[in-house]
N, C-alpha and C positions, 0 to 999 in steps of 0.2 A: 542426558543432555550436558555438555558442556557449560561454561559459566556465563550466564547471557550475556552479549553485547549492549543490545538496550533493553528493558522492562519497563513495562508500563504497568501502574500500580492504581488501579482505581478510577482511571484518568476522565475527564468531563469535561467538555466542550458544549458552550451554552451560547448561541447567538440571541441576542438582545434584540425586540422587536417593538418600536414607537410608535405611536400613535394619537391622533386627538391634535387639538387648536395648539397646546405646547409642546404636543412631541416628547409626553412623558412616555416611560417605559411599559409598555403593556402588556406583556408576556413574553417569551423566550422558545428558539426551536430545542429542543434536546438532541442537539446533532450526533452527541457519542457524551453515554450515560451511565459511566463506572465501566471502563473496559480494562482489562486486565492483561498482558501477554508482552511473552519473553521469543529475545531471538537472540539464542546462541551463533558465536562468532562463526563467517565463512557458512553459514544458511540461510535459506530463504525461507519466508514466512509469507505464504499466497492469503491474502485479504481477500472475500468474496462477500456477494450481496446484492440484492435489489438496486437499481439506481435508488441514492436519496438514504441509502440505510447508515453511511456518517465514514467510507469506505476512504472518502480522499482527505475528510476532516480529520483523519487520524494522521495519515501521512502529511499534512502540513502542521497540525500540533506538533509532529514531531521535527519540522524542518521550524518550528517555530514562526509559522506564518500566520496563525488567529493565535488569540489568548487563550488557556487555559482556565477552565472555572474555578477546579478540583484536581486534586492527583497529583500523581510521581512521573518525569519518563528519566529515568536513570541512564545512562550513558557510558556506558565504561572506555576512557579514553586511552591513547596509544600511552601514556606515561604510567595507567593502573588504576588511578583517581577516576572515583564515579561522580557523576555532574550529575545533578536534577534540572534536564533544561526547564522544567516547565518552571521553576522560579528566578531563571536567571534575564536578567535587562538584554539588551540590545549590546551591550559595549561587552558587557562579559560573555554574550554568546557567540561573537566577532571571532575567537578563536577556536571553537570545537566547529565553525561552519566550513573548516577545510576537512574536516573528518568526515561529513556527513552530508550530503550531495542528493540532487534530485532530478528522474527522467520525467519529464512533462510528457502530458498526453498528448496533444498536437502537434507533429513535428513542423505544421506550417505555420503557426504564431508564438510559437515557443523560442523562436529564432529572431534574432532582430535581423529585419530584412538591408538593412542600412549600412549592414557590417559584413566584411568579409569572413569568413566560414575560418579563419586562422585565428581572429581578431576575436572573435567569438568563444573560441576552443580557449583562447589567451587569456580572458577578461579575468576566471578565478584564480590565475597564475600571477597577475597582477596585481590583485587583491589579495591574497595570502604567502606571497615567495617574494616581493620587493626586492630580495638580493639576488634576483635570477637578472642577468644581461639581456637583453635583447636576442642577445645570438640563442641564449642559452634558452629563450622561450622561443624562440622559432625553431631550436630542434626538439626539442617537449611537444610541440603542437606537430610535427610533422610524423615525432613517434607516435603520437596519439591518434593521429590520421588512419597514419598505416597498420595498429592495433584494431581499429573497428570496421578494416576491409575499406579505404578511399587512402587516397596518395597523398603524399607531401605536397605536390603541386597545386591538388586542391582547394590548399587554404588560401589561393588568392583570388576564387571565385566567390558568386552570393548565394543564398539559400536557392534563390529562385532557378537556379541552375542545376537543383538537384532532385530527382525523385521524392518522393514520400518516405521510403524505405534509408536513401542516402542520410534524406534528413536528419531521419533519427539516430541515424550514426554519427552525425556528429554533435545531436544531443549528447548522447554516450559518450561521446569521446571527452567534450564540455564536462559532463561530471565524472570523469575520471582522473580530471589536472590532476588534482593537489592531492592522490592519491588516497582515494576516501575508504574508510572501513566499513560504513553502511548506505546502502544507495536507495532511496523511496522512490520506487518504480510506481506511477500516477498512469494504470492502464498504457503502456508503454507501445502498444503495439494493435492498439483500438482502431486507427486512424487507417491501417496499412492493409492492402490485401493479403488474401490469406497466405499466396506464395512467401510474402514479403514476410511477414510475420515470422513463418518457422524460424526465416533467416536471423531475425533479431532475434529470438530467443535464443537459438543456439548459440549467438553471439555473447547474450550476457551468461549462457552459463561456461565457455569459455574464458570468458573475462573473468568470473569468479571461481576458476580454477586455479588460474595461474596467477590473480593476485588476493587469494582467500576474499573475496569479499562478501559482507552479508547483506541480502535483499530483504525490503518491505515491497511483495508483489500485490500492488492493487490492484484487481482486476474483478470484469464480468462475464468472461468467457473459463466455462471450467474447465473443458478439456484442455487448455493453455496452462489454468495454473496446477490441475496436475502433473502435467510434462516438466515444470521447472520448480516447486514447490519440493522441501524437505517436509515441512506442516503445514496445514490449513487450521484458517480461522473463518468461522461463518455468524457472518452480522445477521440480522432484521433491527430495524427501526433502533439504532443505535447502542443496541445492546447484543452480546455475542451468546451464541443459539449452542455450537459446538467448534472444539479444536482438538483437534489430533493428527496424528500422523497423515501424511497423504495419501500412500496404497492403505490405509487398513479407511481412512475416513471416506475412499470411494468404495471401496468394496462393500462397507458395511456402515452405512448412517444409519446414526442413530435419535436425532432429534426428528419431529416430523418436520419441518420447516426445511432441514437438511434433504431427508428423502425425496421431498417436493420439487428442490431446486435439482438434483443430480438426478431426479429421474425425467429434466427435460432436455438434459443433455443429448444432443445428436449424435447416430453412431455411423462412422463413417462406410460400415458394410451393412447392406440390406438384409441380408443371412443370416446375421449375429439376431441372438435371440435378445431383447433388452425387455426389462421391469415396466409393468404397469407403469402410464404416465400418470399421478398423481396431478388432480386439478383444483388449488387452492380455490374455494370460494368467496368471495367477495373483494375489496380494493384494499391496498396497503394504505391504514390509518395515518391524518396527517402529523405529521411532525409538532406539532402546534398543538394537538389533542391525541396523544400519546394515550393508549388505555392503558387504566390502571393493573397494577399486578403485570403477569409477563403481555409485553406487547403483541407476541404473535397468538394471542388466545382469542383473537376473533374473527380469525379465517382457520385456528388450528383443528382437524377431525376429533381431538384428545381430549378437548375443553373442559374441566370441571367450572363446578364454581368456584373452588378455592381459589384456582388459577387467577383471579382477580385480584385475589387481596394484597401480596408483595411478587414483587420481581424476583424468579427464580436466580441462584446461584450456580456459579459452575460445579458440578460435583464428578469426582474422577472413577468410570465405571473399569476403566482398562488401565496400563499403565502407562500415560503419558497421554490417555483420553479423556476429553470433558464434555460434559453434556451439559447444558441449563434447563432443565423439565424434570421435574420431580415426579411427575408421571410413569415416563420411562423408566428413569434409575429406580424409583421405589423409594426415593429417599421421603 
């Protein structure tokens, strides 16, 4: 691997939950609970997970849109200097938020309907390039247009004049202004038919050929983030299960929470022979009441007792593979 881009070092996101006659504090969800993970520069890193397992709380930690409880997310910026956004204010994060840009999942409310489709693509150009003219951001917005497949001319119509699929191109195009090094894709292509879909992915890994850039792909669909995925990371209940490579992490899972999710994957030919579906027993525990020791031990088929007492650690059984089940590894 390369020298990461950003790492996250132990990281914790803890929403705060009130209650009672004063609205004292009365316990906290554990949205993401010491997560750890590195994304070398010009790669993507596919985020996968149950809804609810803390999958888009990490990519807004990292666009620094909730607090941080705990932890590192380290930054390595276009000058060499590493930043730990997760301690830095508002006024000091003003300047790395042209480096680091976000696709919203909804291309129909992700968009201000109020504004023209140029106006829109312009808004981060205006906020971080102050020295660009007028002229010089209406030809920036019209390259950018024309970069994510829709025309110059387009920028003078509204959202609501565009498909689903349009839309999100000019999400895409929106977080491409200020020419960003890492892009948090927030389920990017959730919203879109499936036709529609290919087309955006193959769009952003074109985009991230010709301008290196590297992805946080959040997603719920696995056959998508293996198509565009360098690595995979696999959550439950805001702690990570296994990360590794993406052909060797489908070919061969190894946590059982992993096997369970990949082996409900759909195969698009009836012929092909596919693996036992594996069927979790019982409901994923609330967030609120987290079991102790690793979370997935009580729908897991592996279950000891031990498995109660702490939270398993990642341990590395290949190279450049992790697991968290001391089961499996034998550790």
């Amino acid at each position: 691997m390369t020298e990461p881009l950003l790492e996250l070092d132990d990281l914790k996101v803890y929403y705060p939950i009130y209650g009672g006659l004063l609205m004292r504090r009365t316990g906290e969800v554990k949205a993401v609970d010491g997560v750890s993970l590195a994304i070398p520069e010009g790669q993507t890193l596919g985020l996968v997970g149950e809804s609810g397992c803390g999958k888009t709380t990490i990519g807004k930690a990292v666009m620094r849109l909730v607090n941080v409880e705990s932890g590192e997310i380290l930054f390595r910026r276009a000058d060499g200097a590493v930043s730990d956004l997760a301690h830095l204010n508002r006024r000091e994060m003003r300047p790395v938020r042209s480096e680091i840009s976000m696709i919203y999942q909804d291309p129909y409310s992700s968009l201000n309907p109020r504004w023209a489709v140029g106006d829109i693509v312009a808004e981060p150009l205006t906020v971080h390039e102050k020295s660009l003219s007028r002229a010089e951001r209406d030809e920036r917005v019209a390259w950018l247009l024309e970069k994510v497949g829709l025309t110059g001319e387009q920028a003078f119509r509204y959202p609501h004049e565009f498909s689903g699929g349009q839309r999100q191109r000019v999400g895409i195009a929106r977080a491409l202004a200020t020419r960003p090094r890492l892009v948090v894709a927030d389920e990017p292509v959730s919203a879109l038919d499936v036709s529609i879909q290919a087309q955006v992915v193959n769009l952003m890994q074109d985009l991230q050929e010709e301008f290196g850039l590297a992805y946080l792909f959040i997603a719920h669909d696995l056959s998508i983030v293996e198509h565009i995925s360098h690595r995979i990371a696999v959550m439950y209940l805001g702690n990570l299960c296994e990360v590794g490579a993406a052909k060797e992490l489908y070919k061969d899972p190894i946590h059982p929470y992993s096997k369970a999710l990949l082996s409900a994957v759909p195969l698009p030919d009836p012929d092909l022979e596919r693996p036992d579906r594996i069927m979790l027993q019982g409901e994923v525990p609330s967030p609120l009441a987290k079991p102790s020791g690793c979370p997935f031990r009580t729908r897991c088929p592996l279950a000891e007792e031990s498995c109660a007492e702490e939270v398993p650690q990642l341990e590395e059984v290949s190279s450049g593979h992790f697991v968290a089940c001391p089961i499996v590894t034998g550790s």
